[in-house]
Biopython code that builds the backbone (N, CA, C, O; Angstrom):
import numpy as np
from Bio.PDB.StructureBuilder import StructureBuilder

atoms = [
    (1, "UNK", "N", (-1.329, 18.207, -1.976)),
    (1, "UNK", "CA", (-2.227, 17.272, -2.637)),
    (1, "UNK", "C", (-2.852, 17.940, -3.850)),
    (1, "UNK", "O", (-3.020, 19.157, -3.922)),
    (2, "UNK", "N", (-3.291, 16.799, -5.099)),
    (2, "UNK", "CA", (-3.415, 17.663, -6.187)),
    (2, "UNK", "C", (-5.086, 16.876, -6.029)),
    (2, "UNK", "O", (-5.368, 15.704, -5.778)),
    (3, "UNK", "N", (-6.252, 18.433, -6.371)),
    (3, "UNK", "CA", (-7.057, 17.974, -6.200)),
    (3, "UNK", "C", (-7.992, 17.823, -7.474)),
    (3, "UNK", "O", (-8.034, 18.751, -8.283)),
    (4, "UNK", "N", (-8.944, 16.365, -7.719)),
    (4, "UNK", "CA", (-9.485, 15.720, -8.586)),
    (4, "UNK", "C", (-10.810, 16.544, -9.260)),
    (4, "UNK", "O", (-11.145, 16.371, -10.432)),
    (5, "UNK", "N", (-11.334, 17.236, -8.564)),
    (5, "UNK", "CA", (-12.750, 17.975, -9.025)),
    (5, "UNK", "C", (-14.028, 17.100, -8.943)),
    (5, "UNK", "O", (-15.111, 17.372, -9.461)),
    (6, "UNK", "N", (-13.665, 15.793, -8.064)),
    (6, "UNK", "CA", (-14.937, 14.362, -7.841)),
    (6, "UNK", "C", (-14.625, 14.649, -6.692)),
    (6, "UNK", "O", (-13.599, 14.745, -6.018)),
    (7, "UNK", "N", (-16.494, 14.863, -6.497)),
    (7, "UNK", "CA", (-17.078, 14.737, -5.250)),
    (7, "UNK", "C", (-18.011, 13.547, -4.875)),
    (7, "UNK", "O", (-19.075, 13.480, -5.491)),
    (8, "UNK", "N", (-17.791, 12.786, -4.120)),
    (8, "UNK", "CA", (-18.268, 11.551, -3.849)),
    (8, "UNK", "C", (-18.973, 11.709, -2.265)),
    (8, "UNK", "O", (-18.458, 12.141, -1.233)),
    (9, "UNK", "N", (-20.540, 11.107, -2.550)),
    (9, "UNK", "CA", (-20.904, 11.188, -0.899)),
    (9, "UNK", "C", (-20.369, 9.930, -0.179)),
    (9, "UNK", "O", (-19.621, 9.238, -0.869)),
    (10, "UNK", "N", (-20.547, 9.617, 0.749)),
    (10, "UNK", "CA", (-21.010, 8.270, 1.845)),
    (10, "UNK", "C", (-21.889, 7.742, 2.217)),
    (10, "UNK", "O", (-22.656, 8.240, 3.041)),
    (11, "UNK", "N", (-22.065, 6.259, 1.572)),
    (11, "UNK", "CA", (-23.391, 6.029, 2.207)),
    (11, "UNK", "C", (-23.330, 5.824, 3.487)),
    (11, "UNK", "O", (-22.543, 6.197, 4.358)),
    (12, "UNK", "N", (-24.779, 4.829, 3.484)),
    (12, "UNK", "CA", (-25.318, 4.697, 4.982)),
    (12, "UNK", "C", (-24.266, 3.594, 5.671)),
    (12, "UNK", "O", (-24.230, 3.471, 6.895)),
    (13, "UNK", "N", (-23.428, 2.816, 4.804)),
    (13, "UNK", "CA", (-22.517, 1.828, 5.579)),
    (13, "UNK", "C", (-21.089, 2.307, 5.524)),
    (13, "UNK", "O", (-20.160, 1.502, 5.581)),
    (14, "UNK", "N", (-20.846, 3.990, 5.382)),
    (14, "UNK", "CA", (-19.633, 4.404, 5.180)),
    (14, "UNK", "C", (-18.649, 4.131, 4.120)),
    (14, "UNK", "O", (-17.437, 4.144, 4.333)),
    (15, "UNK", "N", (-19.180, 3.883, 2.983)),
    (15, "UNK", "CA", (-18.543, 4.081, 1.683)),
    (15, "UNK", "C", (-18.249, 4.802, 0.668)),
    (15, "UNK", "O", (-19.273, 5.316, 0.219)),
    (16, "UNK", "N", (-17.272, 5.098, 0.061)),
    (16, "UNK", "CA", (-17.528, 5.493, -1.488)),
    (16, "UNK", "C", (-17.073, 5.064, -1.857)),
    (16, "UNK", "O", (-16.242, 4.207, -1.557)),
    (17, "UNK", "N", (-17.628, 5.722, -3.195)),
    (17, "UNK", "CA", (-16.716, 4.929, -4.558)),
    (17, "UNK", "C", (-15.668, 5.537, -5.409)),
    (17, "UNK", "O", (-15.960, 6.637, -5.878)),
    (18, "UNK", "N", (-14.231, 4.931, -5.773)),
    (18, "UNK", "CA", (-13.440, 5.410, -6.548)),
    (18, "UNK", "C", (-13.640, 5.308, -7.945)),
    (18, "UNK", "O", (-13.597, 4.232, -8.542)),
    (19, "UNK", "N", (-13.853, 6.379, -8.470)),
    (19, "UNK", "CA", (-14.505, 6.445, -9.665)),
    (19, "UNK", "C", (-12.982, 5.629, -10.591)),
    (19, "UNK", "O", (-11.779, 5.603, -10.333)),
    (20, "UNK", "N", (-14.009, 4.929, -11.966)),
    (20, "UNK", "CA", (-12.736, 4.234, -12.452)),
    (20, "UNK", "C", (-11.879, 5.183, -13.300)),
    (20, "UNK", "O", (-11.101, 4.559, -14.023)),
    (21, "UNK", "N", (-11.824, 6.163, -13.383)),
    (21, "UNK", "CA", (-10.452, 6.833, -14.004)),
    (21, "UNK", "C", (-9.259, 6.839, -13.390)),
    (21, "UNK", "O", (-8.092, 6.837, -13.782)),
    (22, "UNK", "N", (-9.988, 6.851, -11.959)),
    (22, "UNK", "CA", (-9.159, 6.769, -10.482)),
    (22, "UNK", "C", (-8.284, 5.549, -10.216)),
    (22, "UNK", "O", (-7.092, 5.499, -9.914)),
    (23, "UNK", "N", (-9.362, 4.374, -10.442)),
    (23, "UNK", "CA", (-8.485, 3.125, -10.380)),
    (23, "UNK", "C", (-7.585, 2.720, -11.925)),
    (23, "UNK", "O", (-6.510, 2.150, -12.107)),
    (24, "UNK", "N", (-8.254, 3.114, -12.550)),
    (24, "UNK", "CA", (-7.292, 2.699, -13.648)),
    (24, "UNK", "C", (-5.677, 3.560, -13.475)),
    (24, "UNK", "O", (-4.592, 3.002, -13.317)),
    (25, "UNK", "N", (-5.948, 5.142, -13.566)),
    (25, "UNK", "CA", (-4.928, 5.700, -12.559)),
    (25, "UNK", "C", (-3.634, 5.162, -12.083)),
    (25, "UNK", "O", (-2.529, 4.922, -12.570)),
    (26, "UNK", "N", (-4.294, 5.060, -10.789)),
    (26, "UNK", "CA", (-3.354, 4.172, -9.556)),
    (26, "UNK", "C", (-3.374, 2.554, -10.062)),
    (26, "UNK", "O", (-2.834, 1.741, -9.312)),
    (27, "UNK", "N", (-3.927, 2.120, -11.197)),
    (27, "UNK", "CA", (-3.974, 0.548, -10.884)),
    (27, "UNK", "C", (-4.374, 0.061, -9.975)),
    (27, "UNK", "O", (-3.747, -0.832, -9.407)),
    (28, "UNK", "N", (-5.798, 0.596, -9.466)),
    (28, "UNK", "CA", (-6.318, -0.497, -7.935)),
    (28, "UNK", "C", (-7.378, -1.361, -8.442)),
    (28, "UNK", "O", (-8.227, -0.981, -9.248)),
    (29, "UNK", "N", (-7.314, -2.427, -7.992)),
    (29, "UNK", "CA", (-8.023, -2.963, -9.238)),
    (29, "UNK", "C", (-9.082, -3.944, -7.949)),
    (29, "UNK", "O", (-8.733, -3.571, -6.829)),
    (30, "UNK", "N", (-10.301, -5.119, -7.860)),
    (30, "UNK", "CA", (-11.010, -5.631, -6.909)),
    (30, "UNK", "C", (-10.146, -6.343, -6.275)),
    (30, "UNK", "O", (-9.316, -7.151, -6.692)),
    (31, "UNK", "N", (-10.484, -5.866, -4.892)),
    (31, "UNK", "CA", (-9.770, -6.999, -3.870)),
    (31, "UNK", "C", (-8.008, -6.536, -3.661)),
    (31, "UNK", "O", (-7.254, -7.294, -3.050)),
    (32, "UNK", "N", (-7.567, -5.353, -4.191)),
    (32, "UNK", "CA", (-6.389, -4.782, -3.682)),
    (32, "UNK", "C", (-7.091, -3.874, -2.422)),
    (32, "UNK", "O", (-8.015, -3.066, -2.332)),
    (33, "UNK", "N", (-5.851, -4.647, -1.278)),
    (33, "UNK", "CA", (-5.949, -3.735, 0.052)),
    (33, "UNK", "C", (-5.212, -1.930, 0.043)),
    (33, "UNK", "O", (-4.150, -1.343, -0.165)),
    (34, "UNK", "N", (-6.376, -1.718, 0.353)),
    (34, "UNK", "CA", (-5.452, -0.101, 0.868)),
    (34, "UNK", "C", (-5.538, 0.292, 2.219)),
    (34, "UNK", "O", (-6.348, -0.034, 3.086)),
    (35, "UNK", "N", (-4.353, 1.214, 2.258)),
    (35, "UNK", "CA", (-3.957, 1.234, 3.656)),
    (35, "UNK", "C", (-4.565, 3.031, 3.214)),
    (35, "UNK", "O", (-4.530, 3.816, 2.267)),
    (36, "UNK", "N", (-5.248, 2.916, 5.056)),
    (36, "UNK", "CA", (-5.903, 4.155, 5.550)),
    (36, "UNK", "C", (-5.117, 5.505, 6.200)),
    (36, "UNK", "O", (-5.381, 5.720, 7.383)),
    (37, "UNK", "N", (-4.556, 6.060, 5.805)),
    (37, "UNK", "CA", (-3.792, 7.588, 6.719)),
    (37, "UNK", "C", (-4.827, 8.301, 7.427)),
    (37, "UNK", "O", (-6.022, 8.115, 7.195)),
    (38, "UNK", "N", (-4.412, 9.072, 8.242)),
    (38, "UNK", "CA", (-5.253, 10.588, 8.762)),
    (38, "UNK", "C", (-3.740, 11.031, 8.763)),
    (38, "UNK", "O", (-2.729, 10.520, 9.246)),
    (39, "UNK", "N", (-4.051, 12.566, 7.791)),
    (39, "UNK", "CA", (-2.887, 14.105, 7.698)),
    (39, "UNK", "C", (-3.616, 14.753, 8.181)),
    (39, "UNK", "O", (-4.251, 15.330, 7.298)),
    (40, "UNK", "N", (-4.137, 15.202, 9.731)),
    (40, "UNK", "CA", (-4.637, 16.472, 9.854)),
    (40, "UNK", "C", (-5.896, 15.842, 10.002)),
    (40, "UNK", "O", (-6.015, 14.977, 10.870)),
    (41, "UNK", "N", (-7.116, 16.237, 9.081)),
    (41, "UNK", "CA", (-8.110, 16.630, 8.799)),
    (41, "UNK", "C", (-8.379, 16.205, 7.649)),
    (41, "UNK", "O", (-9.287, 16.767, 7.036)),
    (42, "UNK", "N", (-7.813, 15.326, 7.164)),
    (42, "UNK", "CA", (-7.494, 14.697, 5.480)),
    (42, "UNK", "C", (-7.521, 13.100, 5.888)),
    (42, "UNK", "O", (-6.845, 12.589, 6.782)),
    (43, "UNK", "N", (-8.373, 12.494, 5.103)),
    (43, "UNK", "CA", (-8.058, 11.098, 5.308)),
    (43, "UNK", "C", (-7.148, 10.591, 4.000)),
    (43, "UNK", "O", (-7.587, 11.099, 2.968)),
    (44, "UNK", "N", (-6.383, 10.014, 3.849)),
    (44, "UNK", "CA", (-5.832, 9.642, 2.683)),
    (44, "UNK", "C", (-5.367, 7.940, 2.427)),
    (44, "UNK", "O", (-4.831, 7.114, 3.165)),
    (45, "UNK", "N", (-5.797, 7.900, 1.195)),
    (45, "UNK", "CA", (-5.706, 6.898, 0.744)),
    (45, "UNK", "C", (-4.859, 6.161, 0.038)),
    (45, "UNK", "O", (-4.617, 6.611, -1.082)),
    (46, "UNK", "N", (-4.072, 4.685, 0.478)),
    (46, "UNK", "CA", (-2.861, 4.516, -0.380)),
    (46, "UNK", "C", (-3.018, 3.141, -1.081)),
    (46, "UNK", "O", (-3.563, 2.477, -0.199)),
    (47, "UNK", "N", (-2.871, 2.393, -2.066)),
    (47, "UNK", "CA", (-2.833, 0.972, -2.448)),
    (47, "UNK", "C", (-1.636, 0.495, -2.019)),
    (47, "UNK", "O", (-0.510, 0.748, -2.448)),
    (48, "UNK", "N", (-2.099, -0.466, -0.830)),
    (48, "UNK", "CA", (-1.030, -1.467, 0.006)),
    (48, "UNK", "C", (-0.203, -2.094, -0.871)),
    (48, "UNK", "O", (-0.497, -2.637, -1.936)),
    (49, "UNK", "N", (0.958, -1.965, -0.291)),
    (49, "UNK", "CA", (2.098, -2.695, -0.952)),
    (49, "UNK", "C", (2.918, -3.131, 0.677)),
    (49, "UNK", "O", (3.120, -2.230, 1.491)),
    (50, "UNK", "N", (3.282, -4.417, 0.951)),
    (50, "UNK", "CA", (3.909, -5.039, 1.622)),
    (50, "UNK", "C", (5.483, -4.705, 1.958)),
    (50, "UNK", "O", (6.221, -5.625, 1.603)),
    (51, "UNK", "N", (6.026, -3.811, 2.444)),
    (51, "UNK", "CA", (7.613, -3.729, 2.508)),
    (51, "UNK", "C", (8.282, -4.330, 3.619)),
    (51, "UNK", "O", (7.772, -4.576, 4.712)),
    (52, "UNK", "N", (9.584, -4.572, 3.227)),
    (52, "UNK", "CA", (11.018, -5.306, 3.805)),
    (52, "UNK", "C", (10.719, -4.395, 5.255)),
    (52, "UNK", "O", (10.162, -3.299, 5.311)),
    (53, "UNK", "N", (11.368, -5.348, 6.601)),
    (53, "UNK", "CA", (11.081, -4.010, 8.044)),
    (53, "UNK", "C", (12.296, -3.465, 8.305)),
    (53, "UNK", "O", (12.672, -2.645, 9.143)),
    (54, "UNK", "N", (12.958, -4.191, 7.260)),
    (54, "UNK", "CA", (14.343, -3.828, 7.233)),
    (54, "UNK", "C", (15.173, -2.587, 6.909)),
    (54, "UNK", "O", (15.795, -1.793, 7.616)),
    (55, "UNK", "N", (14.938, -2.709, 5.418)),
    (55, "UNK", "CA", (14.759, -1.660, 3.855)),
    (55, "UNK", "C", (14.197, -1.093, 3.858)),
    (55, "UNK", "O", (14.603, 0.068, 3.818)),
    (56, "UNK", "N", (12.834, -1.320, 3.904)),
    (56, "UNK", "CA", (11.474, -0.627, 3.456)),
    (56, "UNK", "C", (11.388, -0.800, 1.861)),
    (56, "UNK", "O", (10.931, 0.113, 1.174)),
    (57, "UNK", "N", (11.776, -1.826, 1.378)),
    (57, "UNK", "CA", (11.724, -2.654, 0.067)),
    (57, "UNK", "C", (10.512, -3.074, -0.192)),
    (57, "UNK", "O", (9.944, -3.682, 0.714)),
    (58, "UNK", "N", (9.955, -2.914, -1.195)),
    (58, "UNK", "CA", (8.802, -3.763, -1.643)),
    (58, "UNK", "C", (8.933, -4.936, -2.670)),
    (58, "UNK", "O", (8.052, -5.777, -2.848)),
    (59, "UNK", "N", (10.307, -4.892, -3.419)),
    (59, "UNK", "CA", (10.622, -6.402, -3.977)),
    (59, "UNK", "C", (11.213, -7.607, -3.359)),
    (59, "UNK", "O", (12.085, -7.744, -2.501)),
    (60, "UNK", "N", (10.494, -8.443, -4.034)),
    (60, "UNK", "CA", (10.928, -9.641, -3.294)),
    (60, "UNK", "C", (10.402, -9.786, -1.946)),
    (60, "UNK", "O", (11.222, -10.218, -1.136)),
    (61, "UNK", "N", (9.183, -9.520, -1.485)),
    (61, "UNK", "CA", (9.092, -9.994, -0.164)),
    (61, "UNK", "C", (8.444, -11.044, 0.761)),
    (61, "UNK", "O", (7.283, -11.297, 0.438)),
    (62, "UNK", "N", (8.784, -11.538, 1.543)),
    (62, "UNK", "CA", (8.494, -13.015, 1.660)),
    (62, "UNK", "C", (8.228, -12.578, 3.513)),
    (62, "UNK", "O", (8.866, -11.839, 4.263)),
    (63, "UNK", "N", (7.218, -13.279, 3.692)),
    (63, "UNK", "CA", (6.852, -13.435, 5.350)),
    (63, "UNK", "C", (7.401, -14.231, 5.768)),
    (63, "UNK", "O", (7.573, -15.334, 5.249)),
    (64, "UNK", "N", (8.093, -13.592, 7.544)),
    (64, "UNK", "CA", (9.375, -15.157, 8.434)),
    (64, "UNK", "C", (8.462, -14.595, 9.318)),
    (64, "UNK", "O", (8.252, -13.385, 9.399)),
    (65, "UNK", "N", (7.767, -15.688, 10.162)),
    (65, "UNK", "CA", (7.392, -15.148, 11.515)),
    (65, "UNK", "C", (6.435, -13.815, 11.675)),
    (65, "UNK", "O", (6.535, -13.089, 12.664)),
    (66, "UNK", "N", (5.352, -13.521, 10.444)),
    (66, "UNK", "CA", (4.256, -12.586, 10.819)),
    (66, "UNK", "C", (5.220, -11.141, 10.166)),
    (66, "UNK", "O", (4.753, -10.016, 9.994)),
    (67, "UNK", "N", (6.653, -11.577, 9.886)),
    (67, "UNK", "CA", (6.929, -10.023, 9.589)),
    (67, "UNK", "C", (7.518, -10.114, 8.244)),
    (67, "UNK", "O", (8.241, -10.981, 7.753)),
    (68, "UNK", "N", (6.923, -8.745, 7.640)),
    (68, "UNK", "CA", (8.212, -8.510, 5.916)),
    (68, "UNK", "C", (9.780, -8.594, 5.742)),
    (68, "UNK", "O", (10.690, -7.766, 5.776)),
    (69, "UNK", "N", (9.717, -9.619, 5.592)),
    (69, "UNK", "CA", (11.353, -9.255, 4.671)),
    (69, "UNK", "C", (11.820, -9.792, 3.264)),
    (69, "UNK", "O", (11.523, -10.876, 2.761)),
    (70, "UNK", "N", (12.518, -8.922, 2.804)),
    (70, "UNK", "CA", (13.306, -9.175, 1.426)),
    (70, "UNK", "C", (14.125, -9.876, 1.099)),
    (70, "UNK", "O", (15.068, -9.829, 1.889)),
    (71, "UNK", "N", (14.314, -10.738, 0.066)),
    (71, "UNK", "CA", (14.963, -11.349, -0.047)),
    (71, "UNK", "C", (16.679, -11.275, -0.043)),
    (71, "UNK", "O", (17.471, -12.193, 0.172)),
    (72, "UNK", "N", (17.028, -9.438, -0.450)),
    (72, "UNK", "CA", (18.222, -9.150, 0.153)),
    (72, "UNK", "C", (18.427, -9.160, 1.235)),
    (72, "UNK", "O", (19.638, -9.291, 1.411)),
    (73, "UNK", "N", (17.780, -9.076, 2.325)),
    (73, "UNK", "CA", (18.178, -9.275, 3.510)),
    (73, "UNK", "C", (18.287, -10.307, 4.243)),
    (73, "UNK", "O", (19.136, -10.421, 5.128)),
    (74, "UNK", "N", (17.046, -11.557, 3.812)),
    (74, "UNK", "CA", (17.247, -12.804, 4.401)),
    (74, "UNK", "C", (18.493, -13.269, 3.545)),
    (74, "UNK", "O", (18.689, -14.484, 3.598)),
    (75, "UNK", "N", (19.392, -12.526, 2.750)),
    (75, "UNK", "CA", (20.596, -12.902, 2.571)),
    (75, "UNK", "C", (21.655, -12.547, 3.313)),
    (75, "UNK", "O", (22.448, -13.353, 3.798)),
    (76, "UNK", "N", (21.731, -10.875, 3.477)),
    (76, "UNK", "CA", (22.269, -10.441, 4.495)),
    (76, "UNK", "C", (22.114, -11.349, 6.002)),
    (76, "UNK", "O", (23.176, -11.513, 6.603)),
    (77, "UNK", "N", (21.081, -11.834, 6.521)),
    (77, "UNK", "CA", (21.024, -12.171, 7.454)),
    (77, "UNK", "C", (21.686, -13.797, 7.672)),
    (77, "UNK", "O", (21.935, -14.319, 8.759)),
    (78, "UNK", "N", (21.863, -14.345, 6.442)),
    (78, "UNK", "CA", (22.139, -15.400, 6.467)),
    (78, "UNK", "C", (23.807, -15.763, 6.254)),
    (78, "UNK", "O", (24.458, -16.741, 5.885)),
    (79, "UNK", "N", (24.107, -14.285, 6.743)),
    (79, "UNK", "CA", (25.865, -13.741, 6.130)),
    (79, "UNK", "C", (25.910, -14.174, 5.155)),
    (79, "UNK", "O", (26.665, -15.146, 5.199)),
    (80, "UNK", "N", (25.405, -13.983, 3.932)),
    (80, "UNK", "CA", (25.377, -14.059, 2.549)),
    (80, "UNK", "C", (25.494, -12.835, 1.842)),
    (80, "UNK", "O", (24.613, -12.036, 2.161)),
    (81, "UNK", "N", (26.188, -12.480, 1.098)),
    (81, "UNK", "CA", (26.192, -10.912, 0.678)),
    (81, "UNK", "C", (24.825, -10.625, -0.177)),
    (81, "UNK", "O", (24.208, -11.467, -0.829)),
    (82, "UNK", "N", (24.549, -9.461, -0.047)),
    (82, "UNK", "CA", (22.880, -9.741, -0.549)),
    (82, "UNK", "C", (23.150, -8.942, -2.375)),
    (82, "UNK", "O", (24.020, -8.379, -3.039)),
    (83, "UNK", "N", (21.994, -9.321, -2.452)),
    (83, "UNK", "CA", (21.786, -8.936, -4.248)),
    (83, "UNK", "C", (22.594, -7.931, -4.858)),
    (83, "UNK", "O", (22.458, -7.672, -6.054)),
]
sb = StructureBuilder()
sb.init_structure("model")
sb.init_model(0)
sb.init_chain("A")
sb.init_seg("    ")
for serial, (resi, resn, name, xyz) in enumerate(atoms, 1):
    if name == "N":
        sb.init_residue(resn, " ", resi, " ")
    sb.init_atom(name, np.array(xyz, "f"), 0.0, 1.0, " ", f" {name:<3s}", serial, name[0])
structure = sb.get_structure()
């Protein structure tokens, strides 16, 4: 991990803040979900992106039944040769 030199506390409702060099950065912008890791002793932080359960594709993806899939595959699946 490459580290930033920002030190950020927590408040009293367990927050901080990503300073905006950070979001501009990564492009996280209000109301993008991020998904939470623990490495160890490291909490880490990722901006959610939705992937295929198939692929592990993040284009094209469309919800069947609560789960991700891509549109190459609901081709594949449809014995359709996919993209």
């Amino acid at each position: 991990m490459k580290s930033t030199g920002i030190v950020r506390r927590v408040d009293e409702l367990g927050r901080i803040v990503l300073p905006a060099e950070l979001r501009r950065t990564l492009d996280i912008s209000v109301k993008d979900q991020m998904e939470i890791f623990v490495d160890g002793n490291a909490v880490v932080l990722k901006k959610y992106a939705p992937t295929c359960i198939f692929c592990d594709s993040a284009k094209d993806v469309s919800v069947f039944r609560g789960k991700n899939v891509c549109s190459g595959c609901i081709r594949s699946l449809k014995g359709l040769s996919p993209d």
